[in-house]
N, C-alpha and C positions, 0 to 999 in steps of 0.2 A: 262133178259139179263145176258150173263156171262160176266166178265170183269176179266181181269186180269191188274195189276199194278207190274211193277217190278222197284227197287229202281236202286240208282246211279250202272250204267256202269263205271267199275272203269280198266282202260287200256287196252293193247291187251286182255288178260287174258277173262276180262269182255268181249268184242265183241264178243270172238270166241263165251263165251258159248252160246250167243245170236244167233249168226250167223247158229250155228250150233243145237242149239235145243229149239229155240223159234216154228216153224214150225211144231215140231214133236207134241210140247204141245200145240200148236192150235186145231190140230186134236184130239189128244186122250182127249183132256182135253172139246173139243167142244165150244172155246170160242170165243165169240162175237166180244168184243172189247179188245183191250192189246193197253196200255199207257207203255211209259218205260223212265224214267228219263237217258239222256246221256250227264250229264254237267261234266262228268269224263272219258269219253272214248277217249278221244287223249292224252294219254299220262300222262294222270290223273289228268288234267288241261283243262280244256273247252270240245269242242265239233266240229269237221274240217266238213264241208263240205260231201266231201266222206266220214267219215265214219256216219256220220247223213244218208246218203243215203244207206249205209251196212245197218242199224239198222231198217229202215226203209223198205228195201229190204227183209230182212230178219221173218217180218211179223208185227213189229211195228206200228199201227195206226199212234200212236200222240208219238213222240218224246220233254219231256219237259227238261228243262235247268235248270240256277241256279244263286248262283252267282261268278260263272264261264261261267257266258255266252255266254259273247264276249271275252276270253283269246286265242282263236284261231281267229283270226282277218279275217279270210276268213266268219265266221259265220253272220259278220256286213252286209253282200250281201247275203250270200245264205238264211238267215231267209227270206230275202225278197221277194224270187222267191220260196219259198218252204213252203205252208200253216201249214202242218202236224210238224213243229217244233214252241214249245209254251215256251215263255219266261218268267221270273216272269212279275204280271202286273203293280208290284210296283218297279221295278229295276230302272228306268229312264223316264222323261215323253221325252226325247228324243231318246229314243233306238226306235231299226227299229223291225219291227218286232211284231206280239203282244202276248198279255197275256192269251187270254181267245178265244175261239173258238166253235160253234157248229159244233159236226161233222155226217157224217151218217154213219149208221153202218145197217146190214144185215135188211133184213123184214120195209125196209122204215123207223126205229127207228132213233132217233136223241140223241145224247150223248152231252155233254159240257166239256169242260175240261179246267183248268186253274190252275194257278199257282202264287203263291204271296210269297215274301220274309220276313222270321221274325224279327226282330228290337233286340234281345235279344243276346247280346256276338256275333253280328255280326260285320265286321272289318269296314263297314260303314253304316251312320244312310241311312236306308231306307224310304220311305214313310210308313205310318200306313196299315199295309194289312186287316186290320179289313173291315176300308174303302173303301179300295180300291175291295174286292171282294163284296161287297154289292152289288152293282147296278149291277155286272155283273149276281148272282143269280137273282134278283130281275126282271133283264130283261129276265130270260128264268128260270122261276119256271118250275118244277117236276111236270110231268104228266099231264101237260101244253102244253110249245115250247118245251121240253126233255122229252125224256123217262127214263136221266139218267144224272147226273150230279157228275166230279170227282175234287177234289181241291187238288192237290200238295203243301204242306205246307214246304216251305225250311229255313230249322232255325235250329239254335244251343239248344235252350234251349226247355227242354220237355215239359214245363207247358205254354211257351206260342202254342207248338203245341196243347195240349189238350185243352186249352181254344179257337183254331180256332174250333176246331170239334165240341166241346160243341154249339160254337155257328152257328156253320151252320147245327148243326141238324135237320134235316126236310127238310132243304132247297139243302141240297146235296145228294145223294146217297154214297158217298165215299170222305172222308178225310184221309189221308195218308201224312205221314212226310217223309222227305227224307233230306240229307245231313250230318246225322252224321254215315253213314255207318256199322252202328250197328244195329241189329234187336232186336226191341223191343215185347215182351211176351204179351202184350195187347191189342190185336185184339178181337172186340167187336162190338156189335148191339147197340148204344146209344138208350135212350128211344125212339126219334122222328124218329125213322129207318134209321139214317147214320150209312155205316160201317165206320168204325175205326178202326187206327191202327198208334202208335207214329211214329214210325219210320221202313220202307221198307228192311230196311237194303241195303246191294249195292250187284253187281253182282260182285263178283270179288275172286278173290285169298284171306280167310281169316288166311291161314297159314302168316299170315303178319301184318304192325300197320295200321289200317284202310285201308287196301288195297294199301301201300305202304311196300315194300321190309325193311324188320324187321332194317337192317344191320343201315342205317343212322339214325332211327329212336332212336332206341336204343343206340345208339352213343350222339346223342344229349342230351338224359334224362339221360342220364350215366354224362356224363361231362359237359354239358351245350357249347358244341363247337360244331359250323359242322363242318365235314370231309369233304361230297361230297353231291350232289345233293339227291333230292328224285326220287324215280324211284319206278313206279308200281311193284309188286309182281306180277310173271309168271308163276304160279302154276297153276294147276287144278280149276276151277272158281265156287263156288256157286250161281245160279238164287233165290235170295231173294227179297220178296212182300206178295203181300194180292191177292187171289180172291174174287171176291162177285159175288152173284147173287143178282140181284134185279130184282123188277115186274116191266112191264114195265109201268102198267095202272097208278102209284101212284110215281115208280122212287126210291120206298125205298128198302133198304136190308133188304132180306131173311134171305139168310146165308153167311158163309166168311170162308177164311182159309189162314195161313200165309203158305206161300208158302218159301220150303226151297230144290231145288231141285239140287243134283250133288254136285261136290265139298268136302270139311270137314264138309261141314254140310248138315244135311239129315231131312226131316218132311214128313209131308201126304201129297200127292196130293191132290187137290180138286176130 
């Protein structure tokens, strides 16, 4: 199965490029399933409703979140009438919504996708994501109930991402970090055939401070005062992620490629 994962959608900027050339790279790229992290596409703060449905529209499978979930209040109802958006599984044992999903994808194949929040330099204590994705592989092992299985690891700090990958190896087809909007150089075949990769990077405008408009950002670490709001960077946007392929009989990756397409920044296609 091809798979593509693409990191945080990070405001208008991030949409368009979606909007406008997820579709082309479906085709020429030939892919299967595409996953796309949109806990930054409204305005660089959550995720609204219509534009979940742009993103989705646009040729997105599974649209997953963060913790920025529920910051666009409209999200608290639409999660609930719209399967294809997946929220961390350890954010709240009262959020609407869920974590973890089997989906179908082309030729009868069955994918999983899910999502857990990291505990390390996050601004609130989460539950343990260790735990919390356990039973959800455990209930739909590789080359079993799926043909393919992807885990969204949304956290601050690198090493508790690399300790989720390490330890779902074998058990996932794809670990993938998201949320610090920087693309990390690390994309890799773990022994037990998970691909990996610390962090997806985001889609967005990087002529800017993580996909925020340089001007306040800079203002702040310069004097330690705000001036004015944060406001997304409206530049020309980079599509940043990982593909893989995997087999579908066993669910493990083959091969992978950090994908850096459009934008200041430029890589190989798959």
């Amino acid at each position: 199965m091809r798979i593509l994962f693409l990191g945080d959608v990070m405001g208008r900027a991030g949409r368009a490029a979606i909007t406008e050339r997820l579709a082309g790279l479906r085709a020429d790229w030939r892919l299967d399933f595409v996953v796309v992290n949109g806990e930054n596409a409204t305005n660089g703060v959550g995720l609204s409703g219509d534009h979940a449905r742009a993103l989705l529209a646009a040729g997105a499978d599974v649209v997953t979140l963060g913790d920025h979930a529920f910051d666009q209040k409209d999200m608290l109802q639409f999660i609930e009438t719209e399967p294809r958006i997946i929220r961390p599984l350890n954010f709240s044992k009262a959020a609407p919504g869920r974590g973890a999903r089997v989906f179908n994808a082309p030729g009868g194949r069955k994918v999983l996708v899910a999502q857990v929040l990291g505990q390390v330099f996050m601004k609130r204590p989460f539950d343990d994501p260790f735990s919390a994705i356990e039973p959800v592989l455990k209930a739909a092992p590789l080359g079993v109930q799926v043909n393919a299985a992807l885990v969204d690891m949304h956290c601050e700090a690198t090493s508790e991402k690399m300790a989720m990958g390490h330890w779902c190896d074998g058990k996932a087809s794809v670990v993938v970090g998201t949320h610090t909007h920087v693309p990390t150089a690390d994309a890799m075949i773990l022994p037990r055939g998970t691909a990996y990769q610390t962090d997806a990077g985001m889609c967005g405008d990087y002529n800017s401070v993580i996909g925020m408009d340089k001007t306040e950002p800079m203002q702040r670490f310069i004097t330690g005062m705000a001036k004015g709001r944060f406001e997304p960077a409206a530049g020309p946007a980079t599509l940043s992620g990982l593909f893989v392929e995997t087999d579908d009989a066993t669910g493990r990756a083959l091969r992978l490629a950090m994908v850096r397409e459009g934008g200041v920044l430029q890589g190989a296609a798959p």
